[in-house]
C-alpha positions, 0 to 999 in steps of 0.5 A: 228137438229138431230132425237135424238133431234126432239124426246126429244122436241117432248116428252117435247111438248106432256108431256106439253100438257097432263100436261096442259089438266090434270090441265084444268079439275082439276081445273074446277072440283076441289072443292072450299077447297082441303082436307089436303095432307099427303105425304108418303115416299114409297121408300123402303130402299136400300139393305144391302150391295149395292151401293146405301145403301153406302155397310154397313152391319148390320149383320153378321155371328157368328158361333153358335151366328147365325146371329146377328146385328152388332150393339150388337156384342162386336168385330171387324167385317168387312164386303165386300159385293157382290156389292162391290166385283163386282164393284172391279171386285174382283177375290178373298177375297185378292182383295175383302178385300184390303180397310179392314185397319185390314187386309192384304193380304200377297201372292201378285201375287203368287195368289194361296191362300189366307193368310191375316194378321189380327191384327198381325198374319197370318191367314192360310186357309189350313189344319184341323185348318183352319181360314177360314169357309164357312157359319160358317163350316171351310174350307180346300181349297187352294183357295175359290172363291168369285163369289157365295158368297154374302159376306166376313165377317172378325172377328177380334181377336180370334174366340176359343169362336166361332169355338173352334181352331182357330188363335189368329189374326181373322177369315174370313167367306165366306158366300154363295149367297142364293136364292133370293126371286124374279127372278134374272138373272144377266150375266156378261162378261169380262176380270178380268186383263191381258188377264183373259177373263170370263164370270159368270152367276148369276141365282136365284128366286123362284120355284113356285107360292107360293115361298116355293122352291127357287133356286140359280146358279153361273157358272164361266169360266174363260179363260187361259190367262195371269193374268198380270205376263207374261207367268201365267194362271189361268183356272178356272171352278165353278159351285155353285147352292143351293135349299131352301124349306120353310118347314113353314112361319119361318123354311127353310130348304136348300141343296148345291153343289159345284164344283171348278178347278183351273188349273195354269201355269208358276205360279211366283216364291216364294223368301227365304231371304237365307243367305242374310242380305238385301232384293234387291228392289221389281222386275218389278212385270210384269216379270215371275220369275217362270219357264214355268213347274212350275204349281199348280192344286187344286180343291175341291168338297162340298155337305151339308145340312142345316136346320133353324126351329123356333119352338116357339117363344122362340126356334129356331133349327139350324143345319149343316152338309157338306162333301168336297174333295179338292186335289192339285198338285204343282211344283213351283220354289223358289229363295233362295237370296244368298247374297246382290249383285243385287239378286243373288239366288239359285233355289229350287223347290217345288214338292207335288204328288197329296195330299188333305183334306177329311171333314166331319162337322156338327153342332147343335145349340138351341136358347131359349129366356126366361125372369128371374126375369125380365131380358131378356135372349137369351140363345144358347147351342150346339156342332159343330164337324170336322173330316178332313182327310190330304191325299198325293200321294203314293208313293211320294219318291219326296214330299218336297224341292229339290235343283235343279239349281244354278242361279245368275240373278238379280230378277229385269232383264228380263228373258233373264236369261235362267229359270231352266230346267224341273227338271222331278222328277217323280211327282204322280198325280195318285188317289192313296192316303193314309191317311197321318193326321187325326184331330177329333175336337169337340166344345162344346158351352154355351152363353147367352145374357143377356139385363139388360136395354134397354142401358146395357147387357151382353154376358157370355158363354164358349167353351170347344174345344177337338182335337185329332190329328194323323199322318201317315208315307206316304210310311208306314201308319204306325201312327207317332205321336198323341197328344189330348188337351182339355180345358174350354175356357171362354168369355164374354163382357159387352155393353152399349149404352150411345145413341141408335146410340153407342154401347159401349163395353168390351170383353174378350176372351179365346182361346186354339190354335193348336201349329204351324206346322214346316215348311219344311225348318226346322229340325224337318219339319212336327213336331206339336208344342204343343197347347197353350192359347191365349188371348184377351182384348178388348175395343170398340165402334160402332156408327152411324152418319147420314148414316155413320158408324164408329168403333173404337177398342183397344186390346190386344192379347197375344200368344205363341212366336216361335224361331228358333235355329241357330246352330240347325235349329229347330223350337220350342215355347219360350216366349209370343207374345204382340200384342197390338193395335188401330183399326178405320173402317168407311164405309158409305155414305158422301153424296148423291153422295159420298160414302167413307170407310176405316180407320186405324190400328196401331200395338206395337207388342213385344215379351216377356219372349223368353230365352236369348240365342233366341235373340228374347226378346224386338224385333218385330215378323217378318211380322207385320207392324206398321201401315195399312190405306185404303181410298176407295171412289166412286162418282156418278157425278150428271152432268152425269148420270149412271156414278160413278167414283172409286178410292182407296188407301192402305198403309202398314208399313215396316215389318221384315222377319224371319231370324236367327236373329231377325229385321235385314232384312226387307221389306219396307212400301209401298203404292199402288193406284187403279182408276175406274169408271162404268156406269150404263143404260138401253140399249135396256130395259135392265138393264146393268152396264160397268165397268172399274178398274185400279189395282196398278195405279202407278205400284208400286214395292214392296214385301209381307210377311206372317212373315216367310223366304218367300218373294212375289213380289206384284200385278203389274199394270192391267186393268179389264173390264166387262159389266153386264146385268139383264134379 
C-alpha cells in the first residue's frame, strides 16, 4: 500500500469517527420532534462569460445605448468572453472569433491585422472610418491585442445608428478588462503555437478598505520565436493598466493607459490573382513564401478618460474622451500569380516609410427615464465626435508597390527556390511625419425606448453623422481633395415577447457610408469614392431554453456596388449590392457537463443595377461564401476530475475573388478542426489551470480572401500550451 493510499483511508477512518461521535450527541440530546427544515440554495450564479456559466453574455455594449441586456436589443450581437478566449489560448479577435458562424476572419497566417467578414462584407479596422471601436470609441490600430480585454462583442448589420460611419456588414467591440471588485492575480506562462513563448500577468482589485479606488494591469511578453510559418516572428510587448475612483455608490469615474509593439519578421507573403484564370491548390501552410527582410513594426499609444454618474434616479451622465498614436513600417513581399502552371508568380514588394494615425475622440451622452401617459420611457440624446490625423514619412519617394524580381516557383514547393534579394529601397523610418489626411466626424444621436406593456416596446431615434474629410500631398502638403457629407439617418425596431424566455423583433436601420478608398493596384489609387446609403431590414428572435440561448435572424442589407474598368483600371461606384441572409447562433450549457456553441449563416448576395458594359448585373460579389457553420463543444469528464476536453470545427463555402471579370476565379470551401483539453487543480494551495490547444488539426490547406485581388494561405497546424496560476 503506497503513502498516498495509507493517507486517504486514514482521512476516511477519521471523518467516519467524528462523523459517528457528532451523530452519538445529537441524538442523544436531540428533542423528541425536529423543527421543520427549509433548505436554501446559497451557491451564487457563475459569472457571465465563464466556463462554468456555458460562456453566455446578457450584456452587451452599444455605443451611446450604453450597456444593455441582450434580450431587449433588436440586432445580431455575439459576444467571446475572457474565459473563452484564455481557454483557446487566443492570440487575436481572429482566433478569439472562429466559432462566431456570422463572422470570418480573412488574413489567415498573414496575421498582421485583423479583417472579418460579416454578413458579406469586409470590415476594416484601419483609418478614420474604422469598424472596430475600443469601449465604443473607434479605433485606428493595424492590430489590437485581446489580452486586456474582457471580451469581444460583434454587432451584426450596420452600426450608422450607433457610430454614425461605419461599414454595412457590422462592427467589432473591444471592451477593455476593468477593475475587479476583489483581489486578482492571475500569471500565466506558455507558448501561444510554433515556438511563441509568453508570459501575461493579469492584476486587479481594490485599492483601499473602502473599495473606492480600484486597479487593473495586463503586462504581455511574447518572445520572438517562430509563430508556425517557419522563419516569422511575432515580438510582442503590452502594458495596459486602468484606475476607477467611486466618486459615490452609483458614479465612477476611470483612467486608462496603454502601450503596445509589435515587431514581425520574414513576415509570409501576400498572393494577387494577377493574370491567372485559376487559383493553384492552398501551399503547405508551414512553408514561408515571404522573404527574411520582408517585416511589418506597429505599435500605438492610448491614454483616456471616462466618467459614469447617475444622477437621479431618472438621469445618468456618461462621457468619454481618448488620445491614441499609432505608427507602422512595412516591407512585404506579394506574389502576383501570373498564369496556371503550378503557380507561377511575379514578385512585388510593398514598402510604406513610417506612417500612422493621430486620434483624438470624445463623447457625451444623457440617459433620462420619465413616464408619459403611461408609457415608460428611456430616452438617450448626445454627440460623439473623432478627429483623426493619417500621417506618412517625409520624404517617401518610396511609399507604394514596386516591381522588384520575377520568380516562377511553385507556391506549393519548399523554398529551395531562392527568395528575392533585399531590394534596399532607402525606407524612412525616421520621426519626420507630415500630415497626409485629416477626417473630422461628428455624430449626433436621439433614441428612446418606449415600453408599451410588459410584452411590446418600441425603439425609435435618429443620427445625424457629418465628416469632413482632407487630403495632403506627401512630398508637398499641399491639400489634394476634400469632400463633406451629412445626413439624418433613422432607425427603429419594434420587440415583442410572446414569453418572457422570447424576444421577438423587427428593425431597421439607416446608414450613411464613407465611399471606399481605391486600392493601390488601381488607376486612381488613393481617390475617395463618394459616400452613399446603406440599409437594412431585419426580423429576429432571441430566446432562452433551460441554460442555453439560441438566436435566429433574417436580413437584408443593400449597398453601393463597386466595378472595375478593364480597359481602363479605374475603380468607381456602380450598381446596388443585396446581401441577403439567415443567421442561427446558439451557446450554452447542454448539460451539467457539456458546454456547445456555434450555428450557421447562409448568404444569397447578388449585385443588381450595375451597367452593362460592367458585367457585373445578376453576379455574386467576390468574397462571400454561401454559407458559414461553427461547432464548438467542451466536456468536463465526470470520471476525471479537473479535466475538460475541447474540440472545434468551421466550415466556410467556396468564395469568388476579384478579377476583371466577375465569378470566373474562385477559391474553394474549406473545412478546419481544432482539439483541446485543460486541466484544472489546486497545487500547492494554489489554484492553476494546464491547458493544451491543437489549431488546424488535420493540417488543412487552404486559401482566405477579404474579396479583393488578394489571396492568403490559411493557419497551419500548431500546438499552444500554458499553465496559469491564481496568487
Amino acid at each position: 500500500m503506497t503513502s498516498s493510499h495509507r493517507h486517504i483511508l486514514l482521512a476516511g477512518a477519521s471523518l467516519t469517527v467524528l462523523l459517528s461521535a457528532a451523530w452519538s450527541s445529537f441524538a442523544a440530546d436531540a428533542p423528541a420532534q425536529l423543527p421543520d427544515v427549509v433548505v436554501v440554495d446559497s451557491a451564487p450564479a457563475p459569472a457571465e462569460g465563464s466556463a462554468e456559466a456555458g460562456y453566455r453574455a446578457s450584456t452587451a455594449t452599444l455605443g451611446p445605448l450604453g450597456t444593455a441586456p441582450l434580450k431587449d436589443t433588436p440586432y445580431s450581437i455575439n459576444v467571446v468572453s475572457s474565459d473563452l478566449m484564455q481557454n483557446l489560448q487566443a492570440t487575436s479577435a481572429s482566433d478569439a472569433l472562429k466559432y462566431d458562424p456570422t463572422v470570418r476572419p480573412q488574413l489567415g497566417s498573414n496575421y498582421s491585422s485583423n479583417y472579418f467578414m460579416i454578413r458579406g462584407f469586409s470590415s476594416s479596422p484601419l483609418g478614420a472610418t474604422s469598424n472596430a471601436t475600443v469601449d465604443s470609441m473607434r479605433e485606428t490600430a493595424l492590430f489590437e491585442p485581446i489580452e486586456d480585454k474582457e471580451r469581444v462583442e460583434v454587432l451584426d448589420g450596420p452600426a450608422g445608428f450607433l457610430y454614425g460611419f461605419a461599414a454595412p456588414g457590422g462592427t467589432v467591440n473591444y471592451a477593455l478588462k476593468h477593475p475587479t471588485d476583489t483581489r486578482l492575480n492571475r500569471v500565466t506562462v506558455g507558448d501561444y503555437g510554433g515556438e511563441q513563448g509568453y508570459a501575461h500577468g493579469d492584476f486587479g482589485g481594490p485599492i483601499d478598505q473602502e473599495g473606492r479606488f480600484g486597479y487593473r494591469v495586463n503586462l504581455v511578453k511574447v518572445d520572438a520565436g517562430n509563430v508556425g510559418v517557419e522563419g516569422e516572428t511575432h515580438k510582442r510587448e503590452l502594458f495596459s493598466g486602468m484606475l476607477d475612483w467611486h466618486l459615490a455608490p452609483n458614479s465612477v469615474w476611470s483612467a486608462e493607459a496603454s502601450h503596445f509593439d509589435r515587431d514581425i519578421r520574414g513576415q509570409q507573403a501576400i498572393f494577387m490573382v494577377g493574370s491567372a484564370t485559376q487559383v493553384p491548390a492552398a501551399p503547405n501552410l508551414g512553408k514561408n513564401y515571404g522573404a527574411p527582410w520582408a517585416f511589418s513594426d506597429d505599435q500605438y499609444d492610448r491614454y483616456g478618460s471616462s466618467i459614469k454618474a447617475t444622477l437621479s434616479d431618472a438621469v445618468t451622465v456618461r462621457s468619454a474622451l481618448r488620445y491614441t498614436e499609432t505608427r507602422n513600417s512595412v516591407e512585404s513581399l506579394r506574389g502576383n500569380l501570373t498564369g496556371n502552371s503550378g503557380g507561377d508568380t511575379d514578385s512585388q514588394v510593398q514598402v510604406k516609410g513610417n506612417n500612422g494615425y493621430d486620434s483624438t475622440q470624445g463623447y457625451a451622452f444623457v440617459d433620462v427615464k420619465f413616464s408619459t401617459l403611461g408609457l415608460t420611457h428611456a430616452a438617450i440624446f448626445g454627440i460623439a465626435q473623432d478627429h483623426v490625423v493619417g500621417l506618412t514619412a517625409f520624404p517617401d519617394p518610396n511609399n507604394g508597390v514596386s516591381d522588384l524580381v520575377t520568380l516562377s516557383p511553385a507556391i506549393g514547393a519548399s523554398l529551395a527556390s531562392p527568395n528575392p534579394p533585399s531590394p534596399k529601397l532607402n525606407i524612412n523610418l525616421s520621426d519626420q511625419l507630415r500630415q497626409t489626411s485629416r477626417t473630422d466626424m461628428r455624430t449626433l444621436v436621439v433614441a428612446d425606448k418606449i415600453t408599451l406593456t410588459e410584452r411590446w416596446s418600441v425603439l425609435a431615434g435618429f443620427n445625424l453623422p457629418r465628416m469632413q474629410t482632407f487630403t495632403f500631398g506627401t512630398n508637398t502638403g499641399a491639400m489634394t481633395a476634400q469632400y463633406a457629407a451629412e445626413k439624418i439617418t433613422p432607425a427603429g425596431a419594434v420587440m415583442f415577447k410572446p414569453i418572457p424566455a422570447v424576444t421577438t423583433y423587427v428593425s431597421y436601420v439607416e446608414a450613411l457610408q464613407q465611399g471606399p478608398v481605391v486600392g493601390a493596384t488601381y488607376a486612381n489609387s488613393g481617390q475617395i469614392l463618394a459616400p452613399y446609403l446603406s440599409n437594412q431590414y431585419e426580423v429576429g428572435a432571441k430566446s432562452t431554453f433551460g441554460r442555453m440561448d439560441v438566436n435566429v435572424a433574417l436580413f437584408e442589407i443593400d449597398k453601393a456596388n463597386t466595378v472595375i474598368d478593364p480597359s481602363s483600371n479605374i475603380e468607381s461606384l456602380n450598381g446596388e449590392e443585396v446581401h441577403r441572409g439567415a443567421e442561427v447562433t446558439f451557446a450554452g450549457k447542454a448539460t451539467d457537463d457539456l458546454t456547445v456553441g456555434g450555428g450557421v449563416t447562409l448568404l444569397n448576395t447578388i449585385v443588381t443595377e450595375a451597367t452593362p458594359s460592367s458585367g457585373q448585373s445578376g453576379t455574386t460579389p467576390p468574397g462571400v461564401p454561401h454559407a458559414i457553420a461553427t461547432l464548438f463543444g467542451e466536456y468536463a469528464v465526470p470520471q476525471l476530475r479537473g479535466v475538460t476536453l475541447l474540440a472545434g470545427g468551421s466550415y466556410t463555402g467556396k468564395e469568388w475573388v476579384q478579377t476583371t471579370i466577375p465569378n470566373t476565379v474562385s477559391i474553394p470551401s474549406v473545412f478546419t478542426m481544432d482539439a483541446g483539453a485543460r486541466y484544472t487543480a489546486e497545487i500547492y494551495g494554489t489554484p492553476t489551470t494546464l491547458r493544451l490547444n491543437v489549431d488546424n488539426l488535420l493540417d488543412t490547406r487552404y486559401w482566405t480572401s477579404k474579396g479583393d485581388n488578394f489571396l492568403y494561405p490559411g493557419n497551419p497546424r500548431t500546438f499552444a500550451f500554458s499553465m496559469s496560476a491564481d496568487f
